[in-house]
HTML snippet that shows the backbone in 3Dmol.js (N, CA, C, O; Angstrom):
<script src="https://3Dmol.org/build/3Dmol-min.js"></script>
<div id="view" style="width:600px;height:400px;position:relative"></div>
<script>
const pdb = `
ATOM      1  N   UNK A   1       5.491 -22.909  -1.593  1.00  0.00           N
ATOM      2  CA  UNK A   1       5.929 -21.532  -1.580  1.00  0.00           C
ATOM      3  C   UNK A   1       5.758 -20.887  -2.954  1.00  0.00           C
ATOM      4  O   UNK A   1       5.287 -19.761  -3.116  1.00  0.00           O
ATOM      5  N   UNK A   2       6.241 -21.807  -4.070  1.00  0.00           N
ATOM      6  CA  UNK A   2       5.830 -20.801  -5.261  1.00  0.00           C
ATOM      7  C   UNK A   2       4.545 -20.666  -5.479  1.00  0.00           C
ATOM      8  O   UNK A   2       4.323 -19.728  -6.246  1.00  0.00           O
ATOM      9  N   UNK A   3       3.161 -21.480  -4.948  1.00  0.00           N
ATOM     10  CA  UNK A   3       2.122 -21.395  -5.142  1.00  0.00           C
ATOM     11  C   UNK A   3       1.655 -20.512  -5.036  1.00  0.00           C
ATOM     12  O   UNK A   3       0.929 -20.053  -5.918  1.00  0.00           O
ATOM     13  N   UNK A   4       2.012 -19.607  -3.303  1.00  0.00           N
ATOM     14  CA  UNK A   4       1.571 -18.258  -2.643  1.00  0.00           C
ATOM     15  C   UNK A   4       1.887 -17.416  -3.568  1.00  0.00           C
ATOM     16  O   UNK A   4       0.927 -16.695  -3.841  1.00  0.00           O
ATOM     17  N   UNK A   5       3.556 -17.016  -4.648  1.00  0.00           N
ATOM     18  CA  UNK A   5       3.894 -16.621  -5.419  1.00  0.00           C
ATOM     19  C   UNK A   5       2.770 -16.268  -6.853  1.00  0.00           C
ATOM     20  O   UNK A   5       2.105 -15.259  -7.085  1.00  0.00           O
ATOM     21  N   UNK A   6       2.871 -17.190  -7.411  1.00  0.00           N
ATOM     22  CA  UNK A   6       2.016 -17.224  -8.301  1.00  0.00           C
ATOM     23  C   UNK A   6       0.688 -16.845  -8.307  1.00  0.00           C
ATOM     24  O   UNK A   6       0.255 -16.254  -9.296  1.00  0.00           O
ATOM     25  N   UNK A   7      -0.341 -17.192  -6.961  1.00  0.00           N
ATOM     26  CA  UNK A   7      -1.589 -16.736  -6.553  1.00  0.00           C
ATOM     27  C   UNK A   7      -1.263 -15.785  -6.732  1.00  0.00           C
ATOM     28  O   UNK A   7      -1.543 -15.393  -7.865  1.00  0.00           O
ATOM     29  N   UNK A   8      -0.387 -14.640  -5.715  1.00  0.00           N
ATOM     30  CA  UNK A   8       0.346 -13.457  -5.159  1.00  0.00           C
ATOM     31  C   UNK A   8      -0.040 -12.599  -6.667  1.00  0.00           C
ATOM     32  O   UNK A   8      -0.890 -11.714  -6.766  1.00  0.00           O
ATOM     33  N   UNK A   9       0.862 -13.146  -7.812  1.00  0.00           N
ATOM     34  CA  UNK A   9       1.089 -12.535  -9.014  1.00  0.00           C
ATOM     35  C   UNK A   9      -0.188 -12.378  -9.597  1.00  0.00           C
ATOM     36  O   UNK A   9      -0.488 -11.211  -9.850  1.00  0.00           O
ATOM     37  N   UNK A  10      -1.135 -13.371  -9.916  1.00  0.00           N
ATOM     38  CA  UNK A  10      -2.379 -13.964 -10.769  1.00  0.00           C
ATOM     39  C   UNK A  10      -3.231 -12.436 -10.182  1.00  0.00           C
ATOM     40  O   UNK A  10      -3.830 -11.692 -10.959  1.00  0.00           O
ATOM     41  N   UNK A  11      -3.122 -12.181  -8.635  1.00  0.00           N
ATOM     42  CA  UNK A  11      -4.177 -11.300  -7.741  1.00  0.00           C
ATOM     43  C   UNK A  11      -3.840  -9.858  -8.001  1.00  0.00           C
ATOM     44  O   UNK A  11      -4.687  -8.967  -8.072  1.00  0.00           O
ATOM     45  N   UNK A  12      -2.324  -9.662  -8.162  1.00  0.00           N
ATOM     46  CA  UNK A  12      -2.020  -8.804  -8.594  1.00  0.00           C
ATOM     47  C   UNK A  12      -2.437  -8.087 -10.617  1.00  0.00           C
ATOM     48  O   UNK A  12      -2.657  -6.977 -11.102  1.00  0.00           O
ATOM     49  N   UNK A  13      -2.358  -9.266 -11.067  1.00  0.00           N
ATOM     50  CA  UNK A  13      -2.448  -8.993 -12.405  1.00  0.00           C
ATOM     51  C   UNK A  13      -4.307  -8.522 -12.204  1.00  0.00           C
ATOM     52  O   UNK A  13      -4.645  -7.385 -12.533  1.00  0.00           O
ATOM     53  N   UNK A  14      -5.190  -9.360 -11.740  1.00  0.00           N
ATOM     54  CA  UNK A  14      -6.489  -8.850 -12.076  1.00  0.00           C
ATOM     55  C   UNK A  14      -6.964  -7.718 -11.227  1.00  0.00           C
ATOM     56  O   UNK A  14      -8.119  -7.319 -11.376  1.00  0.00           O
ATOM     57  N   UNK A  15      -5.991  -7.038 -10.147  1.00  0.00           N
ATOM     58  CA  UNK A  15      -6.189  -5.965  -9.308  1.00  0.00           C
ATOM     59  C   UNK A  15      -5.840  -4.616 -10.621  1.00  0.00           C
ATOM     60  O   UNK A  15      -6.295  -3.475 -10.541  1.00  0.00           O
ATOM     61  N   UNK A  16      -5.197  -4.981 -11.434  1.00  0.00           N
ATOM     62  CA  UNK A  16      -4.325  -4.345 -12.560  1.00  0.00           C
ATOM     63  C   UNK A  16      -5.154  -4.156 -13.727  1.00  0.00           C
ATOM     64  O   UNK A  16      -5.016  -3.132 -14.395  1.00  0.00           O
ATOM     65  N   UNK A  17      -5.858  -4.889 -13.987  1.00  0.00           N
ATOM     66  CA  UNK A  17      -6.423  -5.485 -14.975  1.00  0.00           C
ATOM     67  C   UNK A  17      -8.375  -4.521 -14.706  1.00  0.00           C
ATOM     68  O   UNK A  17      -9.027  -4.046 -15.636  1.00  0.00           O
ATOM     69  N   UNK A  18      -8.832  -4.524 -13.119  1.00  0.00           N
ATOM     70  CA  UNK A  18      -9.572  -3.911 -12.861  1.00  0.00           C
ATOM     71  C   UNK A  18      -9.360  -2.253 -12.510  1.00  0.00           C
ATOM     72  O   UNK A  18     -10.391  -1.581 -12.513  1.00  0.00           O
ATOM     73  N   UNK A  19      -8.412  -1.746 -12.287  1.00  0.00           N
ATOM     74  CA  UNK A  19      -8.149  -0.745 -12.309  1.00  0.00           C
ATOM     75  C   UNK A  19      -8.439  -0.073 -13.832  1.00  0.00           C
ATOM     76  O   UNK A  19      -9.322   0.746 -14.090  1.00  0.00           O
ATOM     77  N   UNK A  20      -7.432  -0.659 -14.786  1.00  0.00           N
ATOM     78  CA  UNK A  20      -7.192   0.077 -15.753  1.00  0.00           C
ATOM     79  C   UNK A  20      -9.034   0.273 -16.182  1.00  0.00           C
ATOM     80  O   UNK A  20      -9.504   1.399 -16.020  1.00  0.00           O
ATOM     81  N   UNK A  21      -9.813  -0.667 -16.622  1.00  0.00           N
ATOM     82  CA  UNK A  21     -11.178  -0.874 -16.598  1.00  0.00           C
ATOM     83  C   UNK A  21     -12.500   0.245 -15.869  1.00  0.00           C
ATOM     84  O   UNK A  21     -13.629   0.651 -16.147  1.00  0.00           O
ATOM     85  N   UNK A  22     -11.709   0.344 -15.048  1.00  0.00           N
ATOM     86  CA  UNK A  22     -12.266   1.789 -13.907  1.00  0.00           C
ATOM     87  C   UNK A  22     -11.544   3.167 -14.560  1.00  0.00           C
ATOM     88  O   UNK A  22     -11.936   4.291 -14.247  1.00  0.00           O
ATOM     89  N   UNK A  23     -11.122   3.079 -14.921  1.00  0.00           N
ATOM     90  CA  UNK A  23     -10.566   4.379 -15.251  1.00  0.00           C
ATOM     91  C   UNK A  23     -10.633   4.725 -17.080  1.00  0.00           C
ATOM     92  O   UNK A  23     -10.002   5.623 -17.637  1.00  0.00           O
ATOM     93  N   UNK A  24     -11.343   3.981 -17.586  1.00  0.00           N
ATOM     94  CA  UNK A  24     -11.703   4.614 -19.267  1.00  0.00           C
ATOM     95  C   UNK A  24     -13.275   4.448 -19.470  1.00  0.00           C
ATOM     96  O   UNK A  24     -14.042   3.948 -18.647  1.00  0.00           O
ATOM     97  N   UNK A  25     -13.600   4.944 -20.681  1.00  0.00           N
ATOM     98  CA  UNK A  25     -15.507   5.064 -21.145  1.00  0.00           C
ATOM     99  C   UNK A  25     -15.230   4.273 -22.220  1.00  0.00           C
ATOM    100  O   UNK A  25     -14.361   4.588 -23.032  1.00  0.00           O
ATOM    101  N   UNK A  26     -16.102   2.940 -22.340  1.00  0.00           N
ATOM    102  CA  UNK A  26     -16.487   2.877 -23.550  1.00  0.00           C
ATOM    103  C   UNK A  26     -17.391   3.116 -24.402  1.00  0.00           C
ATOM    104  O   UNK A  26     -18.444   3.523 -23.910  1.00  0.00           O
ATOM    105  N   UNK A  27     -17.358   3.002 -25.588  1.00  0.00           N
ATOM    106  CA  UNK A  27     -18.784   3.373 -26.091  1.00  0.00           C
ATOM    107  C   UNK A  27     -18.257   2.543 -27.575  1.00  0.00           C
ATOM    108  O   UNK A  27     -17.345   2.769 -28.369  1.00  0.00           O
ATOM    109  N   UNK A  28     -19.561   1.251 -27.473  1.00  0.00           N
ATOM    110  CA  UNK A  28     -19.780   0.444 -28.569  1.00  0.00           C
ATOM    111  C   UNK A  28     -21.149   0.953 -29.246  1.00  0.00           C
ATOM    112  O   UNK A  28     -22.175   1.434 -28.764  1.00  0.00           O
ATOM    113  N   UNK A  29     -20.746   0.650 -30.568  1.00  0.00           N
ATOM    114  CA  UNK A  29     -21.869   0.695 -31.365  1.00  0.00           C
ATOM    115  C   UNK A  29     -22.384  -0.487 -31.652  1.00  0.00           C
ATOM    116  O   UNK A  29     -21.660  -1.407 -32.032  1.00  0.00           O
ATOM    117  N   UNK A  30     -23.870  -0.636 -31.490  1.00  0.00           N
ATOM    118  CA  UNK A  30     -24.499  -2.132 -32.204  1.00  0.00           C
ATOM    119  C   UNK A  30     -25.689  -1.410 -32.982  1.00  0.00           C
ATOM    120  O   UNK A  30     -26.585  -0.647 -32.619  1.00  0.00           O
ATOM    121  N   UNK A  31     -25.320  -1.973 -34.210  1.00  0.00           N
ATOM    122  CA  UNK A  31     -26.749  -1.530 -35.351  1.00  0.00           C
ATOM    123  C   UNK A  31     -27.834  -2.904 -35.016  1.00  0.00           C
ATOM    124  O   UNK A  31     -27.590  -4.013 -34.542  1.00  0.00           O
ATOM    125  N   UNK A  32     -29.027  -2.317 -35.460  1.00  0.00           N
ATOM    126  CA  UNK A  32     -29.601  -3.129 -35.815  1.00  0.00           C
ATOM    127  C   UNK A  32     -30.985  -2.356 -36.472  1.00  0.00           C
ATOM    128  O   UNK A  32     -31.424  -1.343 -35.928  1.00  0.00           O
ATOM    129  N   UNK A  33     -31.620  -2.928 -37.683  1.00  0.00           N
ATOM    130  CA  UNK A  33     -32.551  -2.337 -38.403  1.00  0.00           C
ATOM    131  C   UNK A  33     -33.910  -2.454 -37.661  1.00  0.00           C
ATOM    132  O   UNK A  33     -34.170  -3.480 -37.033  1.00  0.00           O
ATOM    133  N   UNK A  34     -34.785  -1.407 -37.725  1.00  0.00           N
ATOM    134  CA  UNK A  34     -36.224  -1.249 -37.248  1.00  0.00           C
ATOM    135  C   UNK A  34     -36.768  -1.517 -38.322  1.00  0.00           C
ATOM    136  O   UNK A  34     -36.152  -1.685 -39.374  1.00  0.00           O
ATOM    137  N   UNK A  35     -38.382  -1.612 -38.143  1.00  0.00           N
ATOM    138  CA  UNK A  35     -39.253  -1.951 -39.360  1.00  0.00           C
ATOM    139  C   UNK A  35     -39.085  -0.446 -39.829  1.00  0.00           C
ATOM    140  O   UNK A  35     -38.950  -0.593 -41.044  1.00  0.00           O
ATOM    141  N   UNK A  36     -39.031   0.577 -39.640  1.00  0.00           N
ATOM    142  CA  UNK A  36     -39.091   1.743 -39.934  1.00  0.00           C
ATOM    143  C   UNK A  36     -37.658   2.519 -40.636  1.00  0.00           C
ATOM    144  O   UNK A  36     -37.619   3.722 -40.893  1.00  0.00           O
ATOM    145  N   UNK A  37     -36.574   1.598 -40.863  1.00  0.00           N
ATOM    146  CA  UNK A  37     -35.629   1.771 -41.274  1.00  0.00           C
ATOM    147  C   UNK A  37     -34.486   2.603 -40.727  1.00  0.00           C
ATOM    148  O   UNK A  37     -33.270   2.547 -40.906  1.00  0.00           O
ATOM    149  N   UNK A  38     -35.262   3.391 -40.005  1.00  0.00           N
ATOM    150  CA  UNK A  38     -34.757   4.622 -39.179  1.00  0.00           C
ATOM    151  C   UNK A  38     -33.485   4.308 -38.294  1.00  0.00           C
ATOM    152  O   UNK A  38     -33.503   3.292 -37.600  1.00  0.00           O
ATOM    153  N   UNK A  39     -32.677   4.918 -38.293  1.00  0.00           N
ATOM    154  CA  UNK A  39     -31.621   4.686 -37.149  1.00  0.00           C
ATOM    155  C   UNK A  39     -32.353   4.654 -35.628  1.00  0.00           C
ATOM    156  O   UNK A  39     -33.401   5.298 -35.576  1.00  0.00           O
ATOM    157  N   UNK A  40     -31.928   3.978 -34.376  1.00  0.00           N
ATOM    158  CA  UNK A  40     -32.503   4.699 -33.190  1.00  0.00           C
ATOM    159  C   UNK A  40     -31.435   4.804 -32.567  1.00  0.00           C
ATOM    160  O   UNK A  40     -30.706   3.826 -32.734  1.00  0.00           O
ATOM    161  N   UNK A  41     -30.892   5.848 -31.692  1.00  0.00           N
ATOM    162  CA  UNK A  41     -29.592   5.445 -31.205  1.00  0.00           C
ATOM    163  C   UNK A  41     -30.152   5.702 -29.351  1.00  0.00           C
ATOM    164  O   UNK A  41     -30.701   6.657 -28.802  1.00  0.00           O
ATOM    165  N   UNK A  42     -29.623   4.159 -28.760  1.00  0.00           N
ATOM    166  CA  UNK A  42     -29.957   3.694 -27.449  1.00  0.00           C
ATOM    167  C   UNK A  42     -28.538   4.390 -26.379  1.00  0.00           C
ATOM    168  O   UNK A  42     -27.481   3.790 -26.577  1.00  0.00           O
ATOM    169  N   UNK A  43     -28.482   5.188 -25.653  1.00  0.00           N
ATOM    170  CA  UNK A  43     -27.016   5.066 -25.056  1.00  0.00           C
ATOM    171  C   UNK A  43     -27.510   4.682 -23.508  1.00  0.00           C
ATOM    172  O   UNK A  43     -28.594   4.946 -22.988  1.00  0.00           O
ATOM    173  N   UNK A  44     -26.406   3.997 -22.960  1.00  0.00           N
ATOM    174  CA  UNK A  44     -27.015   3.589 -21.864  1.00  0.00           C
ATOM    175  C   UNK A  44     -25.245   3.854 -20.560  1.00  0.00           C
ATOM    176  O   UNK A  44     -24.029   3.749 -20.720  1.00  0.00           O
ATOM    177  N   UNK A  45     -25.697   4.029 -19.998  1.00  0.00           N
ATOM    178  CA  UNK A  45     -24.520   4.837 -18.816  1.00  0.00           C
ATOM    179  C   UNK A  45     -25.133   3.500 -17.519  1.00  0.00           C
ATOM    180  O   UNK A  45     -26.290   3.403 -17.110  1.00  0.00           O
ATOM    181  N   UNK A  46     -23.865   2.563 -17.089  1.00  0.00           N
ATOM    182  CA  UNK A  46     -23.366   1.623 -16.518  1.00  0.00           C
ATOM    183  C   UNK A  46     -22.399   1.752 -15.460  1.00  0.00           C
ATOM    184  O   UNK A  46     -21.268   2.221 -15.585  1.00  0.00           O
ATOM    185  N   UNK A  47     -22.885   1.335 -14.486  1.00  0.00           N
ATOM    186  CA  UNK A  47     -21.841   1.154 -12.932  1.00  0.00           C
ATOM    187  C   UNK A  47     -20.919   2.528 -12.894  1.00  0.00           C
ATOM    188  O   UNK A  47     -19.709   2.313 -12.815  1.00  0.00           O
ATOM    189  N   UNK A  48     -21.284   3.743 -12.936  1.00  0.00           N
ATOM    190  CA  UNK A  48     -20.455   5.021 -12.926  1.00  0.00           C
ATOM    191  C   UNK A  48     -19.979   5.077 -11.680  1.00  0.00           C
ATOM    192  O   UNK A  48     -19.172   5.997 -11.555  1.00  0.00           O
ATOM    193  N   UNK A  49     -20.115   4.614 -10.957  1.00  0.00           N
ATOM    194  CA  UNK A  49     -19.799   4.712  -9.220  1.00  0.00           C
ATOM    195  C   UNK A  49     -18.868   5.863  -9.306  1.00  0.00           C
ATOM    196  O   UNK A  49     -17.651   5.857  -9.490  1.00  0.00           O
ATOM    197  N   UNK A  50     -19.912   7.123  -9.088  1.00  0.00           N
ATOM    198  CA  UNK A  50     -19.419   8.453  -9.088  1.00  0.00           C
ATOM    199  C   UNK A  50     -18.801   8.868  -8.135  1.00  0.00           C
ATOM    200  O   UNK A  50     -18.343   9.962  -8.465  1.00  0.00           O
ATOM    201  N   UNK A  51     -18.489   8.599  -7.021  1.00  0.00           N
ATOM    202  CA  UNK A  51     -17.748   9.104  -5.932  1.00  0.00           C
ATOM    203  C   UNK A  51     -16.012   8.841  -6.529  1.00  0.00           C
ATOM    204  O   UNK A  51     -15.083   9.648  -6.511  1.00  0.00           O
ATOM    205  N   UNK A  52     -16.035   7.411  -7.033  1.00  0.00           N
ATOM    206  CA  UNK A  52     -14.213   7.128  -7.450  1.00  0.00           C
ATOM    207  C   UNK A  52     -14.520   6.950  -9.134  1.00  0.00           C
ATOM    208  O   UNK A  52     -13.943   6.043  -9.735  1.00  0.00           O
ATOM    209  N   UNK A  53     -15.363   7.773  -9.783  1.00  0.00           N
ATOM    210  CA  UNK A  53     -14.620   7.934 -10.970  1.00  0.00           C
ATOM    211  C   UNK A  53     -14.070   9.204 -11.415  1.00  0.00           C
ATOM    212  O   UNK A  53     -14.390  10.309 -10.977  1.00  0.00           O
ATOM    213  N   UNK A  54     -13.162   8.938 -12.382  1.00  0.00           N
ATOM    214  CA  UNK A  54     -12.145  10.024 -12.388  1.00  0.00           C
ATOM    215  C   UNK A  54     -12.935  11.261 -13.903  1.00  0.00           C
ATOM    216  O   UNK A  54     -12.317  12.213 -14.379  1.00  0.00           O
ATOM    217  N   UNK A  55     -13.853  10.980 -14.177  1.00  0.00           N
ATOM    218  CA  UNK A  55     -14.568  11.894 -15.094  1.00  0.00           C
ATOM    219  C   UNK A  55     -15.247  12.488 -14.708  1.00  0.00           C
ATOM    220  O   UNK A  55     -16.149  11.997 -14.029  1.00  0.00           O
ATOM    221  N   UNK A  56     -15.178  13.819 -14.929  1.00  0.00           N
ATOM    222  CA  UNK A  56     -16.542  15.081 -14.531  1.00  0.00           C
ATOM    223  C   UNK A  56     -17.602  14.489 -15.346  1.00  0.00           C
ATOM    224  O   UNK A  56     -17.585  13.868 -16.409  1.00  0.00           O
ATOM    225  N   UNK A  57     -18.700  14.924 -14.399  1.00  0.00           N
ATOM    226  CA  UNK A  57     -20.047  14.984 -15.316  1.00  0.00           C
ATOM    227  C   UNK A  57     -20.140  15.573 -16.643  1.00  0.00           C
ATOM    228  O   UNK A  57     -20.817  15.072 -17.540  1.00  0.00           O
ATOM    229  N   UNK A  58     -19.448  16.655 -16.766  1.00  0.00           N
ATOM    230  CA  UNK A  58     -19.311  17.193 -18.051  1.00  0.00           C
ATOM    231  C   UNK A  58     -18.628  16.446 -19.050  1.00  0.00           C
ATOM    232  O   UNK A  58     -19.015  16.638 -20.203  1.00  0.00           O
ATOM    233  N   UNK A  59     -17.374  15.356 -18.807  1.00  0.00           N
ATOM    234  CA  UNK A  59     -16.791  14.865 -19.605  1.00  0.00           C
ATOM    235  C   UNK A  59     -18.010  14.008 -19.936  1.00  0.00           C
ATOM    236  O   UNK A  59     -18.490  14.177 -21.057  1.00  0.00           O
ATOM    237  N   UNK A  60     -18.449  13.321 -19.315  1.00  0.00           N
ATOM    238  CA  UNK A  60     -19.680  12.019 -19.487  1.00  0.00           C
ATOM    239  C   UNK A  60     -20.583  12.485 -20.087  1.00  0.00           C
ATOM    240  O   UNK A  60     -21.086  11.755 -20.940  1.00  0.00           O
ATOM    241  N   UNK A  61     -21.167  13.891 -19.894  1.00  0.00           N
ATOM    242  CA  UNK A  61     -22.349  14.477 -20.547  1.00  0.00           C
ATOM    243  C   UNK A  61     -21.815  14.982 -22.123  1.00  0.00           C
ATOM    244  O   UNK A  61     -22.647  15.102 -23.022  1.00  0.00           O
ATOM    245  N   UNK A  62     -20.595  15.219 -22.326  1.00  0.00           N
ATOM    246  CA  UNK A  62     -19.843  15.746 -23.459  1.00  0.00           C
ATOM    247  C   UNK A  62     -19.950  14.457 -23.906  1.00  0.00           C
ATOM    248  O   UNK A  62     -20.465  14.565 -25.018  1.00  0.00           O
ATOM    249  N   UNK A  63     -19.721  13.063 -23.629  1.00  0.00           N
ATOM    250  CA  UNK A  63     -19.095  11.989 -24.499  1.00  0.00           C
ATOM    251  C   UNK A  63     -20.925  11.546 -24.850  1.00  0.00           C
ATOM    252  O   UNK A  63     -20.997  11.065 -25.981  1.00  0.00           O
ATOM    253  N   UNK A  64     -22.078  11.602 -24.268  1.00  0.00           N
ATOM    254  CA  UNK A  64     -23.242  11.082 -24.232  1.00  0.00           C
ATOM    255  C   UNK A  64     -24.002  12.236 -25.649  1.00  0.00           C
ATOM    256  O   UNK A  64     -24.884  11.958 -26.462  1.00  0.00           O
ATOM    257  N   UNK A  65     -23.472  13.111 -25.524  1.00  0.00           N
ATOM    258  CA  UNK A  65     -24.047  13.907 -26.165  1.00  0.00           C
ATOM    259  C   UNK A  65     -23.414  14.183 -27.763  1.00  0.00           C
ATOM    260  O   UNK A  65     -23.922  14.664 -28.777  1.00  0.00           O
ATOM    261  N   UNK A  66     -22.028  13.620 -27.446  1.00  0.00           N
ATOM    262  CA  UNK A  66     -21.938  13.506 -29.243  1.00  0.00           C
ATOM    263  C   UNK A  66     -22.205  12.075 -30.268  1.00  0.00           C
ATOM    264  O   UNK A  66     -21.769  11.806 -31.388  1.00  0.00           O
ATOM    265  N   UNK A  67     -23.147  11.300 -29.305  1.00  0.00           N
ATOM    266  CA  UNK A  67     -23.804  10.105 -29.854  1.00  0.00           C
ATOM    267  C   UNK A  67     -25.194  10.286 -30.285  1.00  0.00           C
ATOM    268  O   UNK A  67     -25.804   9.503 -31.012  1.00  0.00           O
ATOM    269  N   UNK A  68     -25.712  11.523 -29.719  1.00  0.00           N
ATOM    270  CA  UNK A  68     -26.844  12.022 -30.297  1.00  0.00           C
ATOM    271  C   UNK A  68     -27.646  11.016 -30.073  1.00  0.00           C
ATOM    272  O   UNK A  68     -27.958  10.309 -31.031  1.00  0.00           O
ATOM    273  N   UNK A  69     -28.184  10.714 -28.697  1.00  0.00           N
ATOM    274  CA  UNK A  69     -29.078   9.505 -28.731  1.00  0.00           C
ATOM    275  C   UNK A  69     -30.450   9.921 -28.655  1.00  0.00           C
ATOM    276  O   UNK A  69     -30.727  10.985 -28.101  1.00  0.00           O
ATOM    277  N   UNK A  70     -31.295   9.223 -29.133  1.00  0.00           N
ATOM    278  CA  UNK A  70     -32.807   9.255 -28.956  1.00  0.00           C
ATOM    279  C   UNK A  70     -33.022   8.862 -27.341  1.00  0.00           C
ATOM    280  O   UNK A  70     -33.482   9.717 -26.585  1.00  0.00           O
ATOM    281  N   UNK A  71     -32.709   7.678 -26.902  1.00  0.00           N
ATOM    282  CA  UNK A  71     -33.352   7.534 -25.672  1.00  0.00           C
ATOM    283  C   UNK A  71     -31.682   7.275 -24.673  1.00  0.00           C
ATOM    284  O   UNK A  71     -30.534   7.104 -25.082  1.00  0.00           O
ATOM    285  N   UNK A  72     -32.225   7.348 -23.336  1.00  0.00           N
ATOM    286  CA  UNK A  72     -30.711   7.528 -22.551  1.00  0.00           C
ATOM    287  C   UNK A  72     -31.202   6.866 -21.411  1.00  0.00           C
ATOM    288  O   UNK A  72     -32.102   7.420 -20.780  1.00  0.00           O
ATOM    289  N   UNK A  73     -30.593   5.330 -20.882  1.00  0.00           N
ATOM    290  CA  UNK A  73     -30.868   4.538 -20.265  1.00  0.00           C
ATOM    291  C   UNK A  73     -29.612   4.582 -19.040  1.00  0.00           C
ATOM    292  O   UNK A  73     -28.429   4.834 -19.270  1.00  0.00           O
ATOM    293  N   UNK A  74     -30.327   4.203 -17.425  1.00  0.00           N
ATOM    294  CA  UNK A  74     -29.135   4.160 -16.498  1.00  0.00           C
ATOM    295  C   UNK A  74     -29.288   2.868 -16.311  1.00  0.00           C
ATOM    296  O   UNK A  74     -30.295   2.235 -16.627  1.00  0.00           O
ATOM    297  N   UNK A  75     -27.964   2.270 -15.615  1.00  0.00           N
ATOM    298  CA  UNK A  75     -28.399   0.787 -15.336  1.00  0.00           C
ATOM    299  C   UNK A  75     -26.622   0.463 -14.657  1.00  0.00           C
ATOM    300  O   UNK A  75     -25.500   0.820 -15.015  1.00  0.00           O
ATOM    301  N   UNK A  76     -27.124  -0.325 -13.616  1.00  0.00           N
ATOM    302  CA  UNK A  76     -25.938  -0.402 -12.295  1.00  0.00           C
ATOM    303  C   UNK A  76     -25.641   0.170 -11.290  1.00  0.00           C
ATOM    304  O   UNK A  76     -26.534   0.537 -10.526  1.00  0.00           O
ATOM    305  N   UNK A  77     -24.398   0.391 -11.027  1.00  0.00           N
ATOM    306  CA  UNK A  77     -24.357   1.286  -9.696  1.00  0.00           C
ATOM    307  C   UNK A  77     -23.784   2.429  -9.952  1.00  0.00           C
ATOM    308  O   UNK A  77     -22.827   2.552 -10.717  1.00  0.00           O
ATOM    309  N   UNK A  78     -24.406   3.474  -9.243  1.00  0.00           N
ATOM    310  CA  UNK A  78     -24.023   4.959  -9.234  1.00  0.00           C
ATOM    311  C   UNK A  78     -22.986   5.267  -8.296  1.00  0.00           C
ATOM    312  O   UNK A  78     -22.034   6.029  -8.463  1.00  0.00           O
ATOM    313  N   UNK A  79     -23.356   4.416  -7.042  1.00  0.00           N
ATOM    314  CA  UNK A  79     -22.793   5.178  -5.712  1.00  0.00           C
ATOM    315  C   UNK A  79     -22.427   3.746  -5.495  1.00  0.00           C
ATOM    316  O   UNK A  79     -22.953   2.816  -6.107  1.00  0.00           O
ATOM    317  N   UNK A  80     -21.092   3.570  -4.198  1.00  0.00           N
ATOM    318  CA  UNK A  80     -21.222   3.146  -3.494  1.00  0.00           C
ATOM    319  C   UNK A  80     -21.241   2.971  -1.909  1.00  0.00           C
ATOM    320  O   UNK A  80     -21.019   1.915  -1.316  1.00  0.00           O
ATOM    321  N   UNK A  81     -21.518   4.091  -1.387  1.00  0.00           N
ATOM    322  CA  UNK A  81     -21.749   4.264  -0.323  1.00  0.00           C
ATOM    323  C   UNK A  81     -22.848   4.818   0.533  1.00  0.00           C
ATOM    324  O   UNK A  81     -22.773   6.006   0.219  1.00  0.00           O
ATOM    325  N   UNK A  82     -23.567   4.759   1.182  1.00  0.00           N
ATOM    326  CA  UNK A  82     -24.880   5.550   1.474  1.00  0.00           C
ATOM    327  C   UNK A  82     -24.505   6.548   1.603  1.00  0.00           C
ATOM    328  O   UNK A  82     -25.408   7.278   1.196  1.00  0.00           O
ATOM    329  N   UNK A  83     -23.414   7.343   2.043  1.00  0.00           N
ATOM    330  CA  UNK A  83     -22.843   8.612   2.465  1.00  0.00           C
ATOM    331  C   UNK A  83     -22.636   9.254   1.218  1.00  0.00           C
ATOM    332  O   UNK A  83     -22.850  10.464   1.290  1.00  0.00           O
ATOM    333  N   UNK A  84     -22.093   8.614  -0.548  1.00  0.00           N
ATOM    334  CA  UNK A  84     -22.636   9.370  -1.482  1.00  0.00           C
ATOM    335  C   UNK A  84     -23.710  10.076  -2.215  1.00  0.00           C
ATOM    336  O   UNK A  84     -23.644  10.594  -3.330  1.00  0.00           O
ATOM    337  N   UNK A  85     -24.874   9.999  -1.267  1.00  0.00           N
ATOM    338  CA  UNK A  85     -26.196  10.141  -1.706  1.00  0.00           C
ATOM    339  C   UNK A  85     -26.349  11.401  -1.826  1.00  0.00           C
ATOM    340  O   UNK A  85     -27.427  11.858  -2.203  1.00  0.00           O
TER     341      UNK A  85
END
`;
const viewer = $3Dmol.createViewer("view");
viewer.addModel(pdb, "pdb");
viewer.setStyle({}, {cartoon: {color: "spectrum"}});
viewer.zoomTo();
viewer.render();
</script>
């Protein structure tokens, strides 16, 4: 019985744990030098699954755009439903 408990809790904590995760932007910086010395700045936009996230496009396009990137990469999931298309 305390096992179910504890599972119970453990399922709860990473249901908790994925939420909070869904609901903020990060944005890391990684340097690294070119032969050209030049800064390049890469931003890349990850699993937005736009139907349940809680940011306007504008917030995302506001946060993408004060990184001033040279190139702008998508990668993951956008949608998840065929009906978001």
């Amino acid at each position: 019985m305390i096992a179910i408990y504890i599972l119970a809790l453990i399922l709860a904590a990473v249901g908790i744990v994925a939420y909070i995760q869904t609901r903020s932007i990060d944005v890391n910086h990684i340097h690294h030098t070119l032969e050209s010395n030049r800064p390049v700045v890469v931003c890349q936009l990850s699993d937005l699954h736009l139907e349940r996230n809680p940011f306007s496009p504008e917030k995302i396009a506001s946060i993408v755009e004060r990184q001033k990137p040279d190139f702008l990469t998508f990668t993951g999931d956008y949608i998840e439903k065929e009906k978001a298309i």
